[in-house]
C-alpha positions, 0 to 999 in steps of 0.5 A, spaced: 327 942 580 323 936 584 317 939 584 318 940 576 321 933 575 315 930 578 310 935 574 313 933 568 313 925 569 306 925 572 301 932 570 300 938 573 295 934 577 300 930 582 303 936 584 300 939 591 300 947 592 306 947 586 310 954 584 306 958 580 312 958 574 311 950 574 304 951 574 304 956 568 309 951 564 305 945 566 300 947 564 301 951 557 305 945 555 299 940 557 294 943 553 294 942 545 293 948 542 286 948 537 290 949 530 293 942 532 291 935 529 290 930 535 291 925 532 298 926 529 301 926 536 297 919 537 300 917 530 306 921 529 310 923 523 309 917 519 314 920 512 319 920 519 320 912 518 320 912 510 327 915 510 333 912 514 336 915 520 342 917 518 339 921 512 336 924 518 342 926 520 345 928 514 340 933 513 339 935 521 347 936 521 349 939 513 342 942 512 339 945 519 345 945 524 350 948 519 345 953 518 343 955 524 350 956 526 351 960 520 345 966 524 348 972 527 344 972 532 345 965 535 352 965 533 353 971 538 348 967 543 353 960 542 360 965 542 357 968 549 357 962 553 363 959 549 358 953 545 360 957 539 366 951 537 367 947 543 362 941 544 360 941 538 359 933 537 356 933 543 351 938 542 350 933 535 349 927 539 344 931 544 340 934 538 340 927 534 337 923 541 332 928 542 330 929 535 329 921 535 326 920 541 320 926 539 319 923 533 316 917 537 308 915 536 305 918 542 311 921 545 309 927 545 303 926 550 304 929 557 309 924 561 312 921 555 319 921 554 318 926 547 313 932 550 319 931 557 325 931 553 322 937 550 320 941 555 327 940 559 330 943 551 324 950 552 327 951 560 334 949 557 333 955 552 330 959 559 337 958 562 342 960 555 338 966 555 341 968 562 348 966 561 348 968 555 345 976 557 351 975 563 356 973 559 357 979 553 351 977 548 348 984 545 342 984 546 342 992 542 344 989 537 342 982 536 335 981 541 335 978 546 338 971 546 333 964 543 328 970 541 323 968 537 325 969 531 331 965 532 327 960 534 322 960 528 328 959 524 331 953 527 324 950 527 325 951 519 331 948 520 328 941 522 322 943 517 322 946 510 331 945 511 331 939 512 325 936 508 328 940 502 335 936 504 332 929 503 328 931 497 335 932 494 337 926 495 331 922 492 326 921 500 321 927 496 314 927 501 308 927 497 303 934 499 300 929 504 305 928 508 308 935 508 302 937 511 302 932 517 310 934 518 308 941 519 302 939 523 306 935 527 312 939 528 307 945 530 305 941 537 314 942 538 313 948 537 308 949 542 312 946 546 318 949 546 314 956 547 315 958 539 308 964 538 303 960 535 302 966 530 308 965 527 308 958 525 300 955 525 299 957 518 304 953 515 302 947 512 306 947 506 313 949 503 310 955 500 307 957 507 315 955 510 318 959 505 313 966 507 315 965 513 323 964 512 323 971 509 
C-alpha cells in the first residue's frame, strides 16, 4: 500500500524495484490511450461548468445511481457485501466528491487529485470483487462481480443518463460539447480499467445508445 501510495502521488518512475502488480496498474493507468483527446485532460469538460452543481447531483443521483441500483447484477454484488441498504448517503457523498474532484482542469494527469481518486475507485472495485465472491454474490448466474458490462453501464450512467437529465431540465449540450464529454469520460474509463473496445467508439448519444442496448 506505501509503495502504491507513492506511485500514485509521484509516477511509477519514483518507485524503486516496485511490485510487478503496481507496476502494471501504473503503468496502464499513466499512458493515454490513442483514441483519447489530450487535450481534454488539460481543459477538462467545459459543458461540466455551464450547469449547476446541484443539478449535477440531481442527475448523478435521480438519474444514474437509481439506476444502477435498479441492475440485478450490481444489486446482488451490494446485497452480498450488505451495501445494498445501508450506507446509502454516504456512498452519494463519496460519488459526488469524486465526481467533482475528476471534473477538474488537468485533474486527471497522473499525480493529480482526479487521475488518484480514480484509481483508488479501480482498486476499490478490485477489492468488492473479492468480498462480494466471498459473501454469496452468484457469480453462475449474474458474472462476476463489477464485471464489464456492469461497469460500461455505470459510465452510461454518469454519460448519456445524466446528460439526457439535464437536458430534461433545459442544460441541452450542443453536439460539440457531447462530443467532448464522452471524450472526456473515455480517459475515466480507462482509468477505471473499462475495455477500451467497449466505449471508444462512442462519440455522440447515438453511439451510447448502441452501447446500452
Amino acid at each position: 500500500d506505501r509503495q502504491l501510495a507513492q506511485g500514485l502521488a509521484f509516477g511509477l518512475a519514483s518507485l524503486d524495484d516496485p511490485d510487478e502488480a503496481v507496476a502494471g496498474l501504473l503503468g496502464a493507468t499513466e499512458s493515454v490511450p490513442s483514441h483519447v483527446d489530450r487535450s481534454l485532460i488539460d481543459a477538462g469538460p467545459s459543458a461540466w461548468y455551464d450547469v449547476p452543481f446541484r443539478l449535477h447531483l440531481l442527475s448523478m443521483s435521480a438519474g444514474a445511481l437509481v439506476g444502477l441500483y435498479g441492475s440485478p447484477s450490481i444489486a446482488s454484488v451490494l446485497s452480498a457485501t450488505g451495501q445494498l441498504t445501508d450506507h446509502t448517503e454516504r456512498r452519494l457523498r463519496d460519488t459526488a466528491r469524486w465526481l467533482a474532484t475528476t471534473m477538474l482542469p488537468g485533474s486527471l494527469a497522473p499525480g493529480e487529485a482526479g487521475y488518484v481518486a480514480t484509481v483508488q475507485l479501480r482498486i476499490l472495485h478490485a477489492r468488492a470483487r473479492q468480498a462480494a465472491r466471498r459473501h454469496g454474490h452468484e457469480e453462475r448466474r449474474f458474472g462476476a462481480a463489477i464485471n464489464q458490462v456492469d461497469l460500461a453501464r455505470t459510465w452510461l450512467g454518469f454519460t448519456l443518463t445524466s446528460m439526457r437529465a439535464q437536458a430534461s431540465l433545459g442544460f441541452e449540450q450542443d453536439t460539440v460539447s457531447v462530443e467532448q464529454t464522452y471524450g472526456y469520460w473515455q480517459h475515466i474509463a480507462h482509468l477505471l480499467g473499462i475495455d477500451a473496445e467497449l466505449v471508444d467508439g462512442v462519440r455522440d448519444h447515438a453511439g451510447a445508445e448502441r452501447l446500452d442496448t
